[in-house]
C-alpha positions in Angstrom: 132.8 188.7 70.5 129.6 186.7 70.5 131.1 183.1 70.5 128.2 182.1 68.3 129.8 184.3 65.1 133.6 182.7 66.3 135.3 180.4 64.2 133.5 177.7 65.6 130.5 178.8 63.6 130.3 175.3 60.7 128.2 173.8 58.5 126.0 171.0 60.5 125.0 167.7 57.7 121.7 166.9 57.3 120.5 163.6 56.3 119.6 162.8 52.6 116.0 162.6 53.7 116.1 166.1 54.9 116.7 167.1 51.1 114.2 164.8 49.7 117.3 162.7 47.6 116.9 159.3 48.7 118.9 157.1 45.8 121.1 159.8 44.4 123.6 156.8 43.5 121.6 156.0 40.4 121.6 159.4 38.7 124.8 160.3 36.7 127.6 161.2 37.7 127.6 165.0 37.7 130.2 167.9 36.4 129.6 170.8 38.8 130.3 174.2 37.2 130.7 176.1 40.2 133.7 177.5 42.7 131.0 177.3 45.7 132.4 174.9 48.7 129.1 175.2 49.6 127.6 173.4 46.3 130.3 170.8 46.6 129.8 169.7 50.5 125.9 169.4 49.4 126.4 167.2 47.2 128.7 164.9 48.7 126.5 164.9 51.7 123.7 164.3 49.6 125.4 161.3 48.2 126.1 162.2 44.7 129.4 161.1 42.0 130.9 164.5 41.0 133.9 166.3 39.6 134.3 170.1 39.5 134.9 171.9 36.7 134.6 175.8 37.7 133.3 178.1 34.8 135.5 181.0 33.6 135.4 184.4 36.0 133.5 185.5 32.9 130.6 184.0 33.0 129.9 184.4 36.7 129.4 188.4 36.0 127.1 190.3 34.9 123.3 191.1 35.6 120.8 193.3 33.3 119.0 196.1 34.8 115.9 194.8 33.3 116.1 191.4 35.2 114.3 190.5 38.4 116.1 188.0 40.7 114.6 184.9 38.7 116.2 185.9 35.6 119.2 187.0 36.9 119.7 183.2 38.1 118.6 181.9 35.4 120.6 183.0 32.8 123.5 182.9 35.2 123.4 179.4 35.9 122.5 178.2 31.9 126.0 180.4 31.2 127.8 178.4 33.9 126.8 175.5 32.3 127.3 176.2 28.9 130.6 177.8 30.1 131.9 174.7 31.0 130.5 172.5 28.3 132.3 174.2 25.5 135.2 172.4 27.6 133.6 168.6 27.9 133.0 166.2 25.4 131.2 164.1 27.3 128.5 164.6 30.5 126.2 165.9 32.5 127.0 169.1 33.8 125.5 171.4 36.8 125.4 175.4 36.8 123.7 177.0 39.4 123.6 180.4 40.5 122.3 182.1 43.6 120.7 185.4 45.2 118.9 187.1 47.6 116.0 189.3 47.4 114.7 192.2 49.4 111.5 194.4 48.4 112.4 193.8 45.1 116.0 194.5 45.4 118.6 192.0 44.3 121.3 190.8 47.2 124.1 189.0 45.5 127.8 187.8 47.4 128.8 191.3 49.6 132.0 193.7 47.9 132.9 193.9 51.4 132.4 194.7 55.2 130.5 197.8 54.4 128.4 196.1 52.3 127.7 193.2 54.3 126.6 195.8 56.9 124.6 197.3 54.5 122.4 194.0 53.5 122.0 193.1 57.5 120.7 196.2 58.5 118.2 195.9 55.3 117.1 192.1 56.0 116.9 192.7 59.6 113.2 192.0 60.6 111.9 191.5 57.4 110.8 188.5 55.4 113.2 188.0 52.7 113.8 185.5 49.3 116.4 183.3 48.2 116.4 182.3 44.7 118.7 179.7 42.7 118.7 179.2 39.4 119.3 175.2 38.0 120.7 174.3 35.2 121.2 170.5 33.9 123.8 170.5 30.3 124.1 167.2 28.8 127.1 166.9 26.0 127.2 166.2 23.4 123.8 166.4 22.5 122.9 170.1 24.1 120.3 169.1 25.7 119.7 171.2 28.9 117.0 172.6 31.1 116.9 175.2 33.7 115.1 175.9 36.3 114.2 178.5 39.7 114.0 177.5 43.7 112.6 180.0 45.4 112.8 180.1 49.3 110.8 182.8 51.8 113.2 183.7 55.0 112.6 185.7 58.4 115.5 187.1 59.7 114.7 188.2 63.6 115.4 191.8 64.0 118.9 192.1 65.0 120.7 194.8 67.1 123.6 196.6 65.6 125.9 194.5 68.2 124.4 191.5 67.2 125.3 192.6 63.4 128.7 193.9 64.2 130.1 190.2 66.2 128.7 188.7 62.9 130.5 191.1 60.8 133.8 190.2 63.0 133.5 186.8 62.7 133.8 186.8 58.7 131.2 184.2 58.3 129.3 186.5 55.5 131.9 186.3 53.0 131.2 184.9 49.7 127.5 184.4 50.8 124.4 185.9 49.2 122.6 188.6 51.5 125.5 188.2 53.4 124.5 185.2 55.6 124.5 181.6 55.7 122.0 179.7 56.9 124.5 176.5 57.3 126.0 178.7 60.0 122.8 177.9 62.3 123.1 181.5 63.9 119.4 181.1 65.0 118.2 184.1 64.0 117.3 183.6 59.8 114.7 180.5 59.7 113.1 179.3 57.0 109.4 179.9 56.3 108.8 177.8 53.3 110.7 176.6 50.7 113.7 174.3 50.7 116.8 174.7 53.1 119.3 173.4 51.0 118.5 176.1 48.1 119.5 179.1 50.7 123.0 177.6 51.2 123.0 177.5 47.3 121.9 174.4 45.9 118.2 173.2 46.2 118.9 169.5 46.5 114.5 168.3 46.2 114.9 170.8 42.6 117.9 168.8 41.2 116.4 165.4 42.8 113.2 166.1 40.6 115.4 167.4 37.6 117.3 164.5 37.5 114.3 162.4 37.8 112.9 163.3 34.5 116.0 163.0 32.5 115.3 162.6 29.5 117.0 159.9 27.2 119.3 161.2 24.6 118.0 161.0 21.0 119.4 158.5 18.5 
């Protein structure tokens, strides 16, 4: 086995800079609706207070045949949200959701091996998407907003060993398009968007939604 797809294969920090939060200490503290250890490492590297609060199983299915990949995240990450604030009285909570796309063709977390195999041999060198949808719930007044980070990928074109040490390793599981991009493999690089958003949270998007907060009424 390639020692690059071994079990050494981790997640290396980068610096708040790198994800455009610079004083995430003065936002609120956050509830994040999600299972994703991904999502969680983020945002403790980024800096922010957070508890987690994962959403029913529920609420993280289901996609419409009549939605492209920005809908799909969308709606996803609004019923994350609104998931878990029918169980807070209190707070600011955080649903996202995450996919990839290929010619149009929606790449969500692999069933399995097969499947994984499936989505490499597709992405393989080909530009590619990654989309995740936002959402910000404040209780107990409702308010909430939701929005889409898009991100364009290469992925070099891989041979079917290369594809089959990755597949050994077991680094795709539980990742959109059956990758991650936190595992520096050296062979997906980013083309232009933000970083952060293909490992499943785009830290600049929530930076900017945070931002513009705005105050609760009465």
């Amino acid at each position: 086995m390639d020692a690059r797809f071994g079990s050494s294969v981790s997640h290396r920090p980068l610096s708040r800079e790198c994800y455009g939060v610079s004083e995430p200490e003065r936002h609120p503290r956050l509830i994040l609706a999600s299972r994703s250890p991904r999502r969680r490492q983020l945002l403790a590297e980024a800096g922010y207070r957070f508890q987690v609060i994962p959403p029913s199983r529920q609420a993280e299915r289901g996609g419409h045949a009549a939605e492209d990949a920005a809908q799909l995240v969308a709606r996803l990450a609004r019923r994350k949200a609104a998931d878990v604030a029918r169980r807070v009285a209190k707070g600011l909570i955080l649903g996202c959701d995450t996919v990839a796309e290929h010619d149009g063709r929606i790449l969500g977390k692999p069933r399995g091996q097969a499947d994984a195999r499936r989505m490499l041999h597709a992405l393989r060198g080909q530009h590619h998407r990654v989309l995740t949808g936002v959402c910000l719930w404040r209780q107990p007044d409702s308010w909430h907003q939701v929005r889409v980070a898009v991100t364009r990928l290469w992925m070099e074109p891989l041979s079917d060993r290369q594809i089959e040490e990755y597949l050994a390793s077991g680094a795709w599981q539980g990742k959109a398009g059956a990758f991650g991009l936190q595992d520096r493999l050296g062979w997906v690089r980013v083309v232009e968007g933000s970083e952060s958003n293909v490992v499943g949270l785009p830290l600049e998007l929530l930076a900017e939604m945070l931002d513009q907060l705005p105050r609760p009424s009465g």
